[in-house]
NULODO-501159 format. One record per atom (N, C-alpha, C): residue in one letter; x, z, y. Coordinates in steps of 0.2 Angstrom, whole numbers, padded with zeros to 4 digits, always signed. Layout:
BEGIN
AXZY;...
This chain:
BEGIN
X+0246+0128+0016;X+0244+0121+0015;X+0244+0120+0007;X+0236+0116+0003;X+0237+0116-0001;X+0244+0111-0004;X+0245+0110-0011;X+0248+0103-0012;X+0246+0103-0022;X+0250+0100-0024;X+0248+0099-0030;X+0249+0102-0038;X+0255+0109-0033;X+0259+0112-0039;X+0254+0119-0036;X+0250+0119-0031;X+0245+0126-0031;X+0239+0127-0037;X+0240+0133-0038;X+0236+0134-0045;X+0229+0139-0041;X+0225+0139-0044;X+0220+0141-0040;X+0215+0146-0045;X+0214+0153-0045;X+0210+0157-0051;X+0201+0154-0047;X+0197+0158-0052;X+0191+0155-0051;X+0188+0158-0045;X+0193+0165-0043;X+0188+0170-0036;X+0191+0162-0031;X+0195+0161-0031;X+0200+0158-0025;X+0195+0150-0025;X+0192+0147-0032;X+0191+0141-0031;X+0180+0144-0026;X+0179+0148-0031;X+0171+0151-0027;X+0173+0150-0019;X+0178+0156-0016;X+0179+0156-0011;X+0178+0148-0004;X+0184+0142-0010;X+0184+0137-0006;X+0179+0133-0007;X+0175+0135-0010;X+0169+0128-0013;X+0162+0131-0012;X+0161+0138-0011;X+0155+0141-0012;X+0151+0141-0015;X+0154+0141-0021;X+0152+0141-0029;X+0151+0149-0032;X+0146+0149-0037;X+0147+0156-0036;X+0153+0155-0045;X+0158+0162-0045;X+0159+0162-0051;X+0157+0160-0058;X+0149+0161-0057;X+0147+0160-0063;X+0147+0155-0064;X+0146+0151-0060;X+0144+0142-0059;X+0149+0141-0060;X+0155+0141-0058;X+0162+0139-0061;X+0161+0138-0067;X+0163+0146-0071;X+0164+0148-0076;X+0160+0144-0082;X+0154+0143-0078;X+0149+0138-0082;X+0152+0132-0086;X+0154+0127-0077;X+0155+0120-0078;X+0164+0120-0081;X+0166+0125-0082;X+0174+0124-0085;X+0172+0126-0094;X+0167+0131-0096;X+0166+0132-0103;X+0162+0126-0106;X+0159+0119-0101;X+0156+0114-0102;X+0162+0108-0102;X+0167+0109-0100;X+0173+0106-0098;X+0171+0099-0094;X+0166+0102-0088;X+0165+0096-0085;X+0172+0098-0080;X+0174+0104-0075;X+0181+0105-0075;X+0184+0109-0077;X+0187+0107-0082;X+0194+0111-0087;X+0198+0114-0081;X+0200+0120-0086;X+0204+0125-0082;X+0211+0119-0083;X+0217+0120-0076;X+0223+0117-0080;X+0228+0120-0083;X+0228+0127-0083;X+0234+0130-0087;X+0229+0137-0087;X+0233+0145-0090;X+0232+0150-0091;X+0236+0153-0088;X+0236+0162-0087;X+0240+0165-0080;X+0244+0167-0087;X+0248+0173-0088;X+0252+0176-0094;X+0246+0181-0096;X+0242+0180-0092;X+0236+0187-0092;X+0229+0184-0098;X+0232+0178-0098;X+0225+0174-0100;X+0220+0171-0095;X+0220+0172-0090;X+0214+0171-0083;X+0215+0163-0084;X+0210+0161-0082;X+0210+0153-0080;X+0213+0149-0073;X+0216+0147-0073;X+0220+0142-0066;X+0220+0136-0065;X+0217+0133-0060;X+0215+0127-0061;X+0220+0123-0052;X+0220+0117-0055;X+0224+0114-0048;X+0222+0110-0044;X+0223+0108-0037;X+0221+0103-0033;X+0215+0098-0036;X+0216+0096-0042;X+0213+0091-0042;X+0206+0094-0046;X+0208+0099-0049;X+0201+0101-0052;X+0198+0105-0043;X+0200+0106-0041;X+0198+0110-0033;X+0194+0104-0033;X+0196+0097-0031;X+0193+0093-0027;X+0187+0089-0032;X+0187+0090-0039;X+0180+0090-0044;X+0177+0094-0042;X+0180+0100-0039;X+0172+0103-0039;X+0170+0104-0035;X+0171+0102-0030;X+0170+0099-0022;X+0165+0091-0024;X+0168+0089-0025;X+0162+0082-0028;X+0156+0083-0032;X+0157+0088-0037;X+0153+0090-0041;X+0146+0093-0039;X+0148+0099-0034;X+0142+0103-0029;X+0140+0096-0024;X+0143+0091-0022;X+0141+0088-0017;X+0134+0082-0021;X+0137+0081-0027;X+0132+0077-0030;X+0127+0081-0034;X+0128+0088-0034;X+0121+0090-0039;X+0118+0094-0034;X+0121+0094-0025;X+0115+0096-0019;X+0111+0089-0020;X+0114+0082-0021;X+0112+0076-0019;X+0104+0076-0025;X+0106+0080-0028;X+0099+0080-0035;X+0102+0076-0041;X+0107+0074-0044;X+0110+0071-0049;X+0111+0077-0055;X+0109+0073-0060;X+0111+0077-0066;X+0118+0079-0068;X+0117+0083-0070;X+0125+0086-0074;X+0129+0079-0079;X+0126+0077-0086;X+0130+0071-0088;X+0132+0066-0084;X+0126+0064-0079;X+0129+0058-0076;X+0134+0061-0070;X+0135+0066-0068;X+0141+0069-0062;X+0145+0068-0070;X+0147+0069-0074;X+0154+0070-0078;X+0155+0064-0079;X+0150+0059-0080;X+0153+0051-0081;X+0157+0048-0075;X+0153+0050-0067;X+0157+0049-0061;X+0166+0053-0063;X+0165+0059-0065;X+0170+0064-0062;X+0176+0059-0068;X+0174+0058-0074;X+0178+0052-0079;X+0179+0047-0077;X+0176+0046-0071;X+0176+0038-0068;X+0173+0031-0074;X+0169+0033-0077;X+0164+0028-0081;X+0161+0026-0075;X+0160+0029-0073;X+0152+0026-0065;X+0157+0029-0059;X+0154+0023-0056;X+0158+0026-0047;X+0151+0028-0045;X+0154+0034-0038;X+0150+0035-0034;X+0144+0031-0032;X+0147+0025-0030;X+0143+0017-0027;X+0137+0019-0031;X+0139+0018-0037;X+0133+0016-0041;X+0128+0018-0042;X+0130+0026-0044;X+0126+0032-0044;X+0122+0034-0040;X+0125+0033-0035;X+0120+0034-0027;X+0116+0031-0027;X+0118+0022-0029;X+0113+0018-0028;X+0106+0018-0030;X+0108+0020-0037;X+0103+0022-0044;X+0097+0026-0040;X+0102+0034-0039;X+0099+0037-0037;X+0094+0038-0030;X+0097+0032-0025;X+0092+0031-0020;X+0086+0026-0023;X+0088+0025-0028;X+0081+0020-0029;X+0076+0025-0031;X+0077+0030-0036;X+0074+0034-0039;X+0070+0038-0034;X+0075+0040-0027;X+0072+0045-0024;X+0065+0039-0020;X+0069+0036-0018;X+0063+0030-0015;X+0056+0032-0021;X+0055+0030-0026;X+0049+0030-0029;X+0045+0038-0030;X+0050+0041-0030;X+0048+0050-0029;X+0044+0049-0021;X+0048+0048-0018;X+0045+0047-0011;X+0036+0045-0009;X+0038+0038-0013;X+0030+0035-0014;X+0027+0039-0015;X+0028+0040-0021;X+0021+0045-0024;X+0021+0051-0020;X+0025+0056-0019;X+0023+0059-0015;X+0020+0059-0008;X+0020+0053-0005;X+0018+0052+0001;X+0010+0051-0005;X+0008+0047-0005;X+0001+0042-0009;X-0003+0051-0013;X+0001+0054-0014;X-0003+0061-0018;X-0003+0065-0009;X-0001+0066-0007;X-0002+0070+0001;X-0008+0066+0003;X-0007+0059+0002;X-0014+0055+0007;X-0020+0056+0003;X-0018+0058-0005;X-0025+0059-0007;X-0029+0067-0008;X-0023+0070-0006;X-0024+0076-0007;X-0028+0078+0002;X-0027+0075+0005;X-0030+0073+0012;X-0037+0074+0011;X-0038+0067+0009;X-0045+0064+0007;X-0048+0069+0004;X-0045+0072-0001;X-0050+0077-0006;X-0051+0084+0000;X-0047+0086+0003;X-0049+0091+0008;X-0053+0090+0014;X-0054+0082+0016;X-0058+0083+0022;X-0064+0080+0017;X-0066+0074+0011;X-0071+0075+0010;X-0073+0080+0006;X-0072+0084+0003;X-0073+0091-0001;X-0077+0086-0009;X-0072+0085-0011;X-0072+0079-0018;X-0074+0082-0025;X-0078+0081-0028;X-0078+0083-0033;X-0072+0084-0039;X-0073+0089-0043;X-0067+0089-0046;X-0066+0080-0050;X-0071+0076-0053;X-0073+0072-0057;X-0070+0066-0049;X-0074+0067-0046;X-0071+0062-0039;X-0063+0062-0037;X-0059+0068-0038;X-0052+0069-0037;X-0049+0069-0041;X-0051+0067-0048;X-0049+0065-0055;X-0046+0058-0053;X-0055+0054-0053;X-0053+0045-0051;X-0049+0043-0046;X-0046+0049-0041;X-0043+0043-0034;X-0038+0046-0038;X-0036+0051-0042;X-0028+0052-0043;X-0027+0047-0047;X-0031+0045-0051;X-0030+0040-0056;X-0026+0032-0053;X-0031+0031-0050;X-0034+0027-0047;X-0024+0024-0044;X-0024+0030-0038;X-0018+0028-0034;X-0012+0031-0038;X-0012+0032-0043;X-0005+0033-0049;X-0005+0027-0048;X-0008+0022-0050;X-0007+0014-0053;X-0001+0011-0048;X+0005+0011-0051;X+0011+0005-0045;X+0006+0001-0044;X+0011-0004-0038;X+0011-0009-0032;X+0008-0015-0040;X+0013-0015-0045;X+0010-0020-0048;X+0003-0020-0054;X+0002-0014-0053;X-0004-0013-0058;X-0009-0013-0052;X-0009-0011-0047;X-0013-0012-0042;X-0014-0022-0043;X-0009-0024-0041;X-0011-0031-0042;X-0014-0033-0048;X-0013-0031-0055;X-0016-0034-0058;X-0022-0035-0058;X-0026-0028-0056;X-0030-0026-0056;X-0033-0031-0053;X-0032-0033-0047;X-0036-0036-0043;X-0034-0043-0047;X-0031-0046-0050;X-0027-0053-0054;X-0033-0053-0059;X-0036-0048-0061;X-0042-0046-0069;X-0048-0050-0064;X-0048-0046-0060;X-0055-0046-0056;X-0056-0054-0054;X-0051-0057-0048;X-0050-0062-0049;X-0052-0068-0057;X-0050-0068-0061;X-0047-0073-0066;X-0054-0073-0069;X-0058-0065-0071;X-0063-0065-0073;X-0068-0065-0069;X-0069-0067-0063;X-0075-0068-0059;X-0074-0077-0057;X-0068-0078-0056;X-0068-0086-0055;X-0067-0092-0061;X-0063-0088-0067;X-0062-0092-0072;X-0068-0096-0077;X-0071-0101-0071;X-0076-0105-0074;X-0073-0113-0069;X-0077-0117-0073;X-0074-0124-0072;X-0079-0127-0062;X-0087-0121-0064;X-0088-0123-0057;X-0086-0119-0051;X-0080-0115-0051;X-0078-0111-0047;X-0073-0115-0041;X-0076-0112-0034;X-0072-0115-0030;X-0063-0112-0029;X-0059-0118-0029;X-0053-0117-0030;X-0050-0114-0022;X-0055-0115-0017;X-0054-0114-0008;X-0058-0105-0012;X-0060-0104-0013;X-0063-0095-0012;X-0057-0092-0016;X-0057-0096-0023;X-0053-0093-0027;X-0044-0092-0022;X-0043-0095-0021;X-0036-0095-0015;X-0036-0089-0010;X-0042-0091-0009;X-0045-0086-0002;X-0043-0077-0002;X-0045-0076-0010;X-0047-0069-0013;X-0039-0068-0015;X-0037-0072-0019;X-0027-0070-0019;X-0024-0070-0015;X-0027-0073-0009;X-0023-0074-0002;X-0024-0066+0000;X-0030-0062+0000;X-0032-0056+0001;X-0031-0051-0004;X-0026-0051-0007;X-0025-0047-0011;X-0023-0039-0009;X-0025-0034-0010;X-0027-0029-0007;X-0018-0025-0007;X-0015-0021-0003;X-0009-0018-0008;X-0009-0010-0002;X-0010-0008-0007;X-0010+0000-0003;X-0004+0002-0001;X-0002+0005+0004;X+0006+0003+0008;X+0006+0012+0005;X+0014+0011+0005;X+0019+0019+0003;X+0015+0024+0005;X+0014+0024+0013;X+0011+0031+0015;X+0002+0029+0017;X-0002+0029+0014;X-0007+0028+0016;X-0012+0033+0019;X-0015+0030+0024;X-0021+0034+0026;X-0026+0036+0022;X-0030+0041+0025;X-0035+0043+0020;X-0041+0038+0020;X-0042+0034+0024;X-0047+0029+0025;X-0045+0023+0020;X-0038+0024+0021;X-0035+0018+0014;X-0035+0021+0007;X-0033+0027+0009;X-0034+0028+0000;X-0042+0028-0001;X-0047+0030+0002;X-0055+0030-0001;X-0056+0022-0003;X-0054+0018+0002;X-0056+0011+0002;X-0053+0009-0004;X-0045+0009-0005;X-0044+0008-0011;X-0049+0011-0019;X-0049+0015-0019;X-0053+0018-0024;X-0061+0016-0024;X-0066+0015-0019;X-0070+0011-0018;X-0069+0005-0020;X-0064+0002-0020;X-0065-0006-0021;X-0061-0008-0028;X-0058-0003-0030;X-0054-0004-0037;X-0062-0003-0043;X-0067+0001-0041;X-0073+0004-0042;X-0077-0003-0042;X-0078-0006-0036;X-0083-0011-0036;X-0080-0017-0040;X-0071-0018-0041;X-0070-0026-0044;X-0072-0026-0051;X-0074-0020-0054;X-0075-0018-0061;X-0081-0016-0062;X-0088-0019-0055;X-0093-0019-0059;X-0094-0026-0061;X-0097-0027-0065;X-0100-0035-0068;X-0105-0037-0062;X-0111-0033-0059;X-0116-0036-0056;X-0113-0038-0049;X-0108-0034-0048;X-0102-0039-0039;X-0101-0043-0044;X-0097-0044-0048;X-0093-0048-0051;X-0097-0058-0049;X-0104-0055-0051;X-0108-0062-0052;X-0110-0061-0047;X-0111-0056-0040;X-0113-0059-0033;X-0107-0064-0031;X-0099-0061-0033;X-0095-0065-0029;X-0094-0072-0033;X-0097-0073-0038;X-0097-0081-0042;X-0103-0084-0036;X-0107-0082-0039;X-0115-0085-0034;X-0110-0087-0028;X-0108-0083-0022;X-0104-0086-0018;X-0099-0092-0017;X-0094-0091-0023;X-0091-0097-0024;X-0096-0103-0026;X-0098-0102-0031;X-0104-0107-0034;X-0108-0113-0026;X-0110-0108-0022;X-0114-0110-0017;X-0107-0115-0012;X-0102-0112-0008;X-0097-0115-0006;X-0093-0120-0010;X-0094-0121-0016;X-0091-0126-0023;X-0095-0131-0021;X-0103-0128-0019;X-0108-0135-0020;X-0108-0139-0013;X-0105-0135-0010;X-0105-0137-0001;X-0109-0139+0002;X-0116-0133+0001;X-0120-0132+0006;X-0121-0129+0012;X-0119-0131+0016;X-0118-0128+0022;X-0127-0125+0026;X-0124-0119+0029;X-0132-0117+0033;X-0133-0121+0039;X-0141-0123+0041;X-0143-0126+0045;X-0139-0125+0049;X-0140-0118+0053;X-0134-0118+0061;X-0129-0121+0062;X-0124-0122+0053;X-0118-0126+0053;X-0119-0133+0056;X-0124-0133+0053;X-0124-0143+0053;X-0126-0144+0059;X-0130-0140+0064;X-0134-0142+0070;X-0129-0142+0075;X-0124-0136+0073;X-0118-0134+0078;X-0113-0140+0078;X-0112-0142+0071;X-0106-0146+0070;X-0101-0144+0069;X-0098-0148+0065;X-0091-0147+0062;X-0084-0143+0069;X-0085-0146+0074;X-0079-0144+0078;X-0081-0137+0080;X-0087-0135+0083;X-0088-0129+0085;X-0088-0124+0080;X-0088-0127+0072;X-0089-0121+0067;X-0081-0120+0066;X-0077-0126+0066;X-0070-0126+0065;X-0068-0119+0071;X-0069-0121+0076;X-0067-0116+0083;X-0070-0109+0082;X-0074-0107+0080;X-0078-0103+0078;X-0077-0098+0073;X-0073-0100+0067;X-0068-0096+0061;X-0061-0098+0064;X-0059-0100+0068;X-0053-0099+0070;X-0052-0093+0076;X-0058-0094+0080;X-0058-0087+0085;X-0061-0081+0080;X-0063-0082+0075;X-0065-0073+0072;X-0059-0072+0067;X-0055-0077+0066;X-0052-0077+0060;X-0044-0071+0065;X-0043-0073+0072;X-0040-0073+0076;X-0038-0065+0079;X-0046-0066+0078;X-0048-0055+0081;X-0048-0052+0075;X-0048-0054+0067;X-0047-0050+0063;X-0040-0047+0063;X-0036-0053+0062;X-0029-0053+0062;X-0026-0049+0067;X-0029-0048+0072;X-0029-0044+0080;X-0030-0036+0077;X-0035-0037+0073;X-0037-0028+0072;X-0042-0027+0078;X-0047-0033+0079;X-0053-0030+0084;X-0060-0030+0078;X-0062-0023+0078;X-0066-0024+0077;X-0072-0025+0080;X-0079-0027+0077;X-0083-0032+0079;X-0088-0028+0084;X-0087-0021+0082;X-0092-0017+0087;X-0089-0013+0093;X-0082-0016+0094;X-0079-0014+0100;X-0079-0018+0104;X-0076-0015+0112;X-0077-0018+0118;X-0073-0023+0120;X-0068-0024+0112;X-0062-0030+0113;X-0067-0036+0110;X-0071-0033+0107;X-0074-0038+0103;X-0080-0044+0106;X-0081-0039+0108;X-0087-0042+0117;X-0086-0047+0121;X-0080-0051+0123;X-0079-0055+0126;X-0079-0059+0119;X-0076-0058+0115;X-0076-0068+0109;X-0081-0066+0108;X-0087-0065+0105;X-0094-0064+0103;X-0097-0067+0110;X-0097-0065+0115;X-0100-0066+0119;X-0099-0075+0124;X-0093-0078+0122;X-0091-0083+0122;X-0093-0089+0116;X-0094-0085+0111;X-0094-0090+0104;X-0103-0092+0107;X-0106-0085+0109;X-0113-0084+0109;X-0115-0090+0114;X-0113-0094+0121;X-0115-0097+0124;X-0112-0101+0123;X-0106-0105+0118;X-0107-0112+0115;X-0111-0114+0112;X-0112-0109+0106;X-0118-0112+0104;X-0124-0113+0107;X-0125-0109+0112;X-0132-0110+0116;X-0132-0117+0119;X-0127-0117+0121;X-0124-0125+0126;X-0129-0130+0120;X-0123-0129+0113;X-0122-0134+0109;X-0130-0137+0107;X-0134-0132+0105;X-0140-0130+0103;X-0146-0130+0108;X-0147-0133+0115;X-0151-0133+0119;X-0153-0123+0120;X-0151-0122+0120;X-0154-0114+0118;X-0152-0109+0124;X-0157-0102+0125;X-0154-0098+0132;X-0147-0093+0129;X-0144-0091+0131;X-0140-0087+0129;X-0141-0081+0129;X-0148-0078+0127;X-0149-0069+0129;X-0150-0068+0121;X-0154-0059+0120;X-0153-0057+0116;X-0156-0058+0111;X-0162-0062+0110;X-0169-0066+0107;X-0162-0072+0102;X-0157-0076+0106;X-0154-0079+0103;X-0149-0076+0099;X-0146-0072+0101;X-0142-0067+0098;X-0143-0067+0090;X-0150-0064+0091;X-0152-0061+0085;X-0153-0066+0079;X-0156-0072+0084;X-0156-0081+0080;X-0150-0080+0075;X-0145-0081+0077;X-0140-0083+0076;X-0137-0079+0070;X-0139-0071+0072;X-0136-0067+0067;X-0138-0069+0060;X-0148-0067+0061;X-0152-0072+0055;X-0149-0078+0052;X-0149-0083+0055;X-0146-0088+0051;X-0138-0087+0048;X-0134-0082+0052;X-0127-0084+0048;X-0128-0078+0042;X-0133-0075+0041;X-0136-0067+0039;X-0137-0073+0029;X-0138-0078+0031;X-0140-0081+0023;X-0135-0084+0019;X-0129-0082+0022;X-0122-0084+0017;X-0119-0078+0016;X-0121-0073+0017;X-0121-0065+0017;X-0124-0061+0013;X-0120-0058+0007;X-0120-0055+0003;X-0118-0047+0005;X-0121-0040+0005;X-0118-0034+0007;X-0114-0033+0004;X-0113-0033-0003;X-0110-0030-0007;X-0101-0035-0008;X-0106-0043-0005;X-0097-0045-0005;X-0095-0042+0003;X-0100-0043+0006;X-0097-0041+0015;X-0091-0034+0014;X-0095-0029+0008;X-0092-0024+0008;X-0084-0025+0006;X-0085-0030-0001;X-0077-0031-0001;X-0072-0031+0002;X-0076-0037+0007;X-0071-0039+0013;X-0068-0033+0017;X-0072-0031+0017;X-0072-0023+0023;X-0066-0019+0021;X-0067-0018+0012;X-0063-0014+0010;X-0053-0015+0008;X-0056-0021+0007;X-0048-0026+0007;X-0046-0025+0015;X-0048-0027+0019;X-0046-0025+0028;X-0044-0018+0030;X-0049-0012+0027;X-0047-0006+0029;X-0040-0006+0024;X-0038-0006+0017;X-0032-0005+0012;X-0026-0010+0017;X-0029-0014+0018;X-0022-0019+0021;X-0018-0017+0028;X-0024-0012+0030;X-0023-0011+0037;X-0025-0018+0044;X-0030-0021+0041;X-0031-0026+0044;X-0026-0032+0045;X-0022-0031+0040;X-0016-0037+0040;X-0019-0044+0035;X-0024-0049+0040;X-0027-0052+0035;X-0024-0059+0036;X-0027-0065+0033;X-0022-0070+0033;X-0027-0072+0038;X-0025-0077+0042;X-0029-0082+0047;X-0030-0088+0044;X-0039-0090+0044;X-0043-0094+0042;X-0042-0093+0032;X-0044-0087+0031;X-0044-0085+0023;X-0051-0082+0022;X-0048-0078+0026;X-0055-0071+0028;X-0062-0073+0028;X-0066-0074+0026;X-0072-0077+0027;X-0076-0071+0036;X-0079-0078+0040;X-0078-0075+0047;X-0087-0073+0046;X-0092-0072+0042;X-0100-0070+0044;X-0098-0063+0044;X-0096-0060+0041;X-0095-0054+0041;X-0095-0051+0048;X-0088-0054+0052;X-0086-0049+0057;X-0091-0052+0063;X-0093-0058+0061;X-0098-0063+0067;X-0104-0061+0064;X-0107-0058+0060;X-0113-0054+0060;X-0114-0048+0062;X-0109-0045+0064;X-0109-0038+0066;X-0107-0037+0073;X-0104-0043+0075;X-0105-0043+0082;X-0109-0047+0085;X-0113-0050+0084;X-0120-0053+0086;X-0126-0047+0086;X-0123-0046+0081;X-0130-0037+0080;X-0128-0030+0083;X-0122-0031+0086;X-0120-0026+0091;X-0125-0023+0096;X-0127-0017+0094;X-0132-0016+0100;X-0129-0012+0108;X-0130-0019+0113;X-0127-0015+0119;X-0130-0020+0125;X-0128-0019+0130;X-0133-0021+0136;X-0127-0029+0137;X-0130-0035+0134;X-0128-0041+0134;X-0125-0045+0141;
């Protein structure tokens, strides 16, 4: 049984620690564990306590900890607590990126990327959680920061702020990289003003005003409600709201409810509809994972695509 008057050579300390000699020999000529005394031979002898350093030692540099920072522990400058702590935050942030380089190392192998295209998305998804924000915060500030800008759109787009999750999909990372691409062109930039500008002036489209306030209110609340759900527009979960929305308004509007009206309605909600914002929208929903705010999300988008669904009504 050990105790504390046991002196221990370096074959004896390998033995119990499975350390090789030289690694001892290293970490004692480093004096991160000092020999405690000498044999009459000159050999090195170390005691219990150095025994249970070097048992702590190997267990925090399996853990991936550097050498100084294990000798401030083993000095007791920094406790264990802390060091751990540290160093889970560290390994967290390794983790990130390693998952986000996997998902884009993904993408580049099923879409077969150019070197020049594999360049951009690594770029692209380097950026942290808050440079990704800014990004969008530039995009934002410079496309709304004028006096006739609607303060309801502008809300709407912050509200949507796009935030690529730790492990993303391949569908999320292309989306993200498409959309950090489109906020940085000028020519979107002044599609998505034109749209504020037009809802700033509060022009509403004929449909709106025929339908009326309550069925438009009921109308962005049920699309608003499937987005949030993760129905998309050309699915079979999608088919009964669309196809309910589709026979109030017909009620509301003396009108049949087949597919002659269908198409009416697409048309008309088709001119507050911009593609290139449509695609925004699309691309903030796929990056979010469809985690989008209820009544933010502008609803023609997913109410265009379901009125244009082609299937047997």
């Amino acid at each position: 049984m050990d105790d504390v008057t046991t002196l221990y050579s370096i074959g004896e300390l390998s033995r119990r620690t499975g350390l090789s000699v030289r690694t001892i020999r290293f970490y004692s000529d480093s004096r991160v564990v000092a020999p405690t005394t000498r044999s009459p031979a000159g050999y090195r002898l170390y005691d219990l306590d150095a025994l249970l350093r070097l048992e702590l030692l190997r267990t925090l540099r399996e853990l991936g900890m550097d050498l100084p920072t294990i000798q401030r522990v083993l000095d007791r400058e920094l406790s264990v607590a802390e060091v751990a702590a540290a160093h889970a935050d560290a390994l967290d942030v390794q983790i990130r990126m390693l998952l986000l380089r996997r998902s884009v190392l993904r993408v580049v192998a099923s879409r077969g990327s150019s070197p020049e295209e594999t360049k951009l998305m690594h770029r692209l998804t380097q950026l942290s959680g808050e440079e990704r924000r800014r990004l969008i915060g530039d995009f934002v500030d410079g496309t709304f920061g004028t006096g006739d800008a609607d303060p309801a759109a502008v809300a709407m787009v912050r509200a949507a702020t796009p935030d690529l999750p730790d492990d993303p999909t391949g569908e999320q990372v292309a989306a993200w990289v498409e959309l950090a691409e489109l906020v940085g062109d000028e020519d979107f930039r002044a599609r998505m003003r034109r749209t504020a500008v037009r809802q700033a002036a509060g022009r509403p489209l004929d449909i709106e005003c025929d339908a009326g306030e309550e069925l438009m209110e009921f109308t962005r609340q049920k699309v608003a409600e499937a987005m949030e759900s993760g129905i998309d527009p050309l699915s079979d979960r999608g088919a009964p709201v669309i196809d309910d929305l589709v026979h109030r308004f017909a009620e509301v509007l003396a009108r049949t409810p087949d597919p002659e009206f269908r198409d009416w309605m697409a048309q008309q909600f088709e001119e507050a509809r911009d593609p290139r914002v449509d695609r925004y929208w699309r691309l903030v929903w796929t990056v979010n994972g469809w985690q989008v705010v209820p009544n933010l999300i502008p609803a023609y988008p997913w109410l265009i695509q379901a009125l244009q669904n082609d299937r047997d009504a």
